[in-house]
C-alpha positions as CSV (number, residue, x, y, z in Angstrom):
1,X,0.0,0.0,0.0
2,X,1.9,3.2,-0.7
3,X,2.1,5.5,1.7
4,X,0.5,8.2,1.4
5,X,-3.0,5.8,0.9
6,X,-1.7,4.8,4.3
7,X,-2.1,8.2,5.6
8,X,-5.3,8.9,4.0
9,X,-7.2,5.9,5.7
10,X,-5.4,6.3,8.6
11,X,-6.9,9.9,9.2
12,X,-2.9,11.4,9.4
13,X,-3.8,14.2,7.5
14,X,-0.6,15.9,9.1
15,X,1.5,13.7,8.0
16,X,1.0,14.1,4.5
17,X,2.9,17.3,4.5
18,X,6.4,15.1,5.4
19,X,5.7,13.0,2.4
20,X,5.8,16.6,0.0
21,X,9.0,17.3,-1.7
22,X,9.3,21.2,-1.0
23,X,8.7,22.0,-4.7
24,X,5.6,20.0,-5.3
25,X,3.3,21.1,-8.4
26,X,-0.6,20.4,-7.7
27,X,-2.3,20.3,-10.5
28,X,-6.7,20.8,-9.8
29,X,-9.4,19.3,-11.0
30,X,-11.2,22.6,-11.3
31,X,-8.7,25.1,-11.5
32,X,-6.6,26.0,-14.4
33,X,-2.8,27.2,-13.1
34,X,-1.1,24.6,-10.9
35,X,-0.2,24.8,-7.2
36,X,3.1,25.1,-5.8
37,X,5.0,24.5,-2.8
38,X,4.4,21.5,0.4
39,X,2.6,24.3,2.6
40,X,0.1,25.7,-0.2
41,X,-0.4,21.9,-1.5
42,X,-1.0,20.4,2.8
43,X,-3.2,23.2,3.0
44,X,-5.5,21.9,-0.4
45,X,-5.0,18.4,0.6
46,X,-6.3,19.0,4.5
47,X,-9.6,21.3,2.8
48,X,-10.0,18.6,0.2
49,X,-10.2,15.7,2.9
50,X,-12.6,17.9,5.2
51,X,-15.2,18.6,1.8
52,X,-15.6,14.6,0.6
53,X,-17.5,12.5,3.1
54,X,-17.4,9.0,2.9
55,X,-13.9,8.8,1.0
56,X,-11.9,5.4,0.2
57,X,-9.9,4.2,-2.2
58,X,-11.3,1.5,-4.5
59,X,-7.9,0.8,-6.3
60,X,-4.1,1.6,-6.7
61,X,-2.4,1.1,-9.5
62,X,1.8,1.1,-9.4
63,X,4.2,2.0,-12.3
64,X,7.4,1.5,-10.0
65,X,9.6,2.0,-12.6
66,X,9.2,5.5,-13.6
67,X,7.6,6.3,-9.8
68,X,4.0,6.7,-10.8
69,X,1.0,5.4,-8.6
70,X,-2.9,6.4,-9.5
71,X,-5.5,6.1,-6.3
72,X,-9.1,5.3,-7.4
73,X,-11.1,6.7,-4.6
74,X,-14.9,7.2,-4.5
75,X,-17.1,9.9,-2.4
76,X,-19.9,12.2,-1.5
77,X,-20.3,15.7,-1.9
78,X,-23.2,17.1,-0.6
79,X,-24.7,13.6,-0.8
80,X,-23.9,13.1,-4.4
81,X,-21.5,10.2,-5.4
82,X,-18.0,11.5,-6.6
83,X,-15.3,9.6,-8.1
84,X,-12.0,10.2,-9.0
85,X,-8.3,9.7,-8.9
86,X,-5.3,11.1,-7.7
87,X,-2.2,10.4,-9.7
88,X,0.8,10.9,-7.4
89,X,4.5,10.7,-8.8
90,X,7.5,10.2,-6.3
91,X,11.1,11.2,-6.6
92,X,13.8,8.7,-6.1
93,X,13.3,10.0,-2.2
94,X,10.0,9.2,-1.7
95,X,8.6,12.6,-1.8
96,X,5.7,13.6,-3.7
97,X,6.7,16.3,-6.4
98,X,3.9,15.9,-8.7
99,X,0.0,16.0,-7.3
100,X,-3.1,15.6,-9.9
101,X,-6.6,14.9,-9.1
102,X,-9.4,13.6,-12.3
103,X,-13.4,13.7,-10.9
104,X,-16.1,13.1,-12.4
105,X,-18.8,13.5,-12.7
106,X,-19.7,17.3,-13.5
107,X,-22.5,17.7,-11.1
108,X,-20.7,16.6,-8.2
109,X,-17.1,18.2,-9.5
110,X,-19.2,21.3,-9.1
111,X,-20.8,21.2,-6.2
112,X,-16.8,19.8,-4.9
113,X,-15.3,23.0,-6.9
114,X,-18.0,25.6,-4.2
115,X,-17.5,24.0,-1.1
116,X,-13.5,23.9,-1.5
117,X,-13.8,27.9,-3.0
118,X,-15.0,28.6,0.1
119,X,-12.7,27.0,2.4
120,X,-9.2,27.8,0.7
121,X,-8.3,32.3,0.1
122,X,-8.3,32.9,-3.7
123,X,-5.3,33.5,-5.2
């Protein structure tokens, strides 16, 4: 199970920030410019976890070789089912340096896209 999957189910939403390499690029589901940086990525991360209810990962899927590993998760928002995936890429150090997030479907990415507008400071 890779880690940071670990962390998720295990509620240790601190200590996902330890497993970001200082540079790390986020890239959003529903914004258009990436995020950059451990704190400003923690700080989506910890508002993302807060918005879903009911979250779990369905699947993982490892390409060890180039340090790629894609989380199937499923979720509410608002009561309507979300799914989606985060694809997470590691440096040889086991820090995250590259964060993107797929959902679907639109109704639910939408309502996911308010709630988290309101919790994070616009940019």
């Amino acid at each position: 199970m890779h880690a940071f999957r670990a962390a998720v189910e295990e509620r240790r939403i601190d200590d996902i920030a330890d497993m970001l390499d200082e540079r790390v690029v986020f890239h959003s589901p529903v914004a258009f410019t990436a995020y950059k940086g451990r704190d400003v990525v923690h700080t989506i991360l910890r508002a993302a976890f807060d918005t879903f209810e009911d979250f779990s990962y369905v699947r993982e899927l490892n390409s060890p070789l180039d340090g790629y590993t894609a989380l199937v998760f499923k979720a509410k928002v608002d009561g309507l089912d979300i799914e989606g995936c985060d694809f997470i890429h590691e440096t040889p150090d086991h820090l995250v340096d590259e964060f993107t997030v797929m959902l679907r479907p639109m109704k639910a990415t939408q309502a996911f896209s308010e709630k988290m507008g309101a919790k994070l400071p616009s940019r």
